[in-house]
N, C-alpha and C positions, 0 to 999 in steps of 0.2 A: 436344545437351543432355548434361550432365554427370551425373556418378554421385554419391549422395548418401544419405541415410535420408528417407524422406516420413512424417509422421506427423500425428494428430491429436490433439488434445486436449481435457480440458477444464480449465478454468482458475476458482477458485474464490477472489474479492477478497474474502476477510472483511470485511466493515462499513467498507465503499468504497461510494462512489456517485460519478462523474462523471457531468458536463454533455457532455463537450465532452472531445475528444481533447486540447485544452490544460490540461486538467485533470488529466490524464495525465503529462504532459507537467511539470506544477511539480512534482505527486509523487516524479515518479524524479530531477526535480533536487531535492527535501530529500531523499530518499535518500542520494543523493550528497554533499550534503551534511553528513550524518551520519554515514557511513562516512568519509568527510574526517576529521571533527571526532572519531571513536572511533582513527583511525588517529593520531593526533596526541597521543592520552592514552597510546597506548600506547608513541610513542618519548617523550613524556616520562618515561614507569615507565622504561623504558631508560636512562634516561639520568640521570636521579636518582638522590642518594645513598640509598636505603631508607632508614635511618634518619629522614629527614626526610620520607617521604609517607605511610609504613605507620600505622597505629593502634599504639595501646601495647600492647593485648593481643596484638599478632602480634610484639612484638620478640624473642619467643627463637627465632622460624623466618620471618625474612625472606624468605630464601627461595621456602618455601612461599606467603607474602602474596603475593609477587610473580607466579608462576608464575599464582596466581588469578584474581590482578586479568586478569591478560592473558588469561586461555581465559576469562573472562567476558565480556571485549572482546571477543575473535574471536568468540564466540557471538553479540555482537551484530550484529558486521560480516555475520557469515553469513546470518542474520537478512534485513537490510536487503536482502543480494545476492538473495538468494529471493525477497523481495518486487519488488525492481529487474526481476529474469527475471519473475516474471508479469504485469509493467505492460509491460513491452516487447512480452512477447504479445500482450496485449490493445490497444496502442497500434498494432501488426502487421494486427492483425484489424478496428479501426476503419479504419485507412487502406490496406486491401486490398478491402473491402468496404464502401465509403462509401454504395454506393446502399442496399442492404440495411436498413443497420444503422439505428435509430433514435436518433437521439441526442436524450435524454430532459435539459428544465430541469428538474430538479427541486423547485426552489422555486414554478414554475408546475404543476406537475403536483399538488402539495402544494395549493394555492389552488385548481384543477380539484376535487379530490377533495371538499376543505370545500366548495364551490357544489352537488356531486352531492349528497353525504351529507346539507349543513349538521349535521354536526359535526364538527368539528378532533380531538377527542382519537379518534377512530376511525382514523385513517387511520396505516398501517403498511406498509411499503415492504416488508415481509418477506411478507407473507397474498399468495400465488400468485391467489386469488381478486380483492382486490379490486385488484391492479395489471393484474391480464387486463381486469377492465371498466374502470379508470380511464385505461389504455392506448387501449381502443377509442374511449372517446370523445374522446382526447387527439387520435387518429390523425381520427377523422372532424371534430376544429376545424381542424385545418390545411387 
């Protein structure tokens, strides 16, 4: 065995939900996709005359427009990469651990809930509470 850093982490998908590691999976391709498509804005800034892409209130410091535009773009490229590296985590961690993990329909688990509850506007994928019980009964349908 080779020499390396071992670590652990936790990983935290703001206002993400997958199904399904293929879910994962289209994410980090628009990711990519978007980094693509930001990278593309930015050789055209490069490569065009300023005068012709800048607003009128930036013509006396093109320059500066320019320079913006661009660390605004890379802000978002950076963005996207962030998010790219915690999907791969987490894409890492479903397919290391496949028995484990429970891969949740959401859309059925949402329809479970409204049959337990019988009410729809109650059900909130955020309250630790009722995803613990609407989990167990999800787990004891199967």
């Amino acid at each position: 065995m080779g020499w390396g850093t071992y670590f652990n982490t936790d990983v935290y998908l703001s206002r993400m939900l997958f199904s399904d590691i293929d879910d994962v999976n289209r994410k980090i391709e628009e990711n990519n996709k978007s980094i693509k498509d930001l990278s593309c804005q930015i050789k055209m800034i490069g490569s065009a005359n300023p005068k012709d892409i800048m607003p009128d209130e930036w013509k006396e410091e093109p320059i500066r427009w320019i320079s913006n535009e661009i660390d605004s773009l890379l802000e978002l490229i950076g963005d996207f990469e962030r998010e790219k590296a915690r999907l791969f985590i987490y894409s890492d961690h479903l397919m290391s651990d496949e028995k484990d993990n429970i891969v949740i329909n959401w859309k059925e688990l949402k329809k479970f809930y409204i049959k337990i509850s019988k009410n729809e506007n109650l059900f909130d994928p955020s309250s630790k509470e009722q995803m613990t019980e609407v989990i167990e009964h999800y787990k004891n349908k199967k």
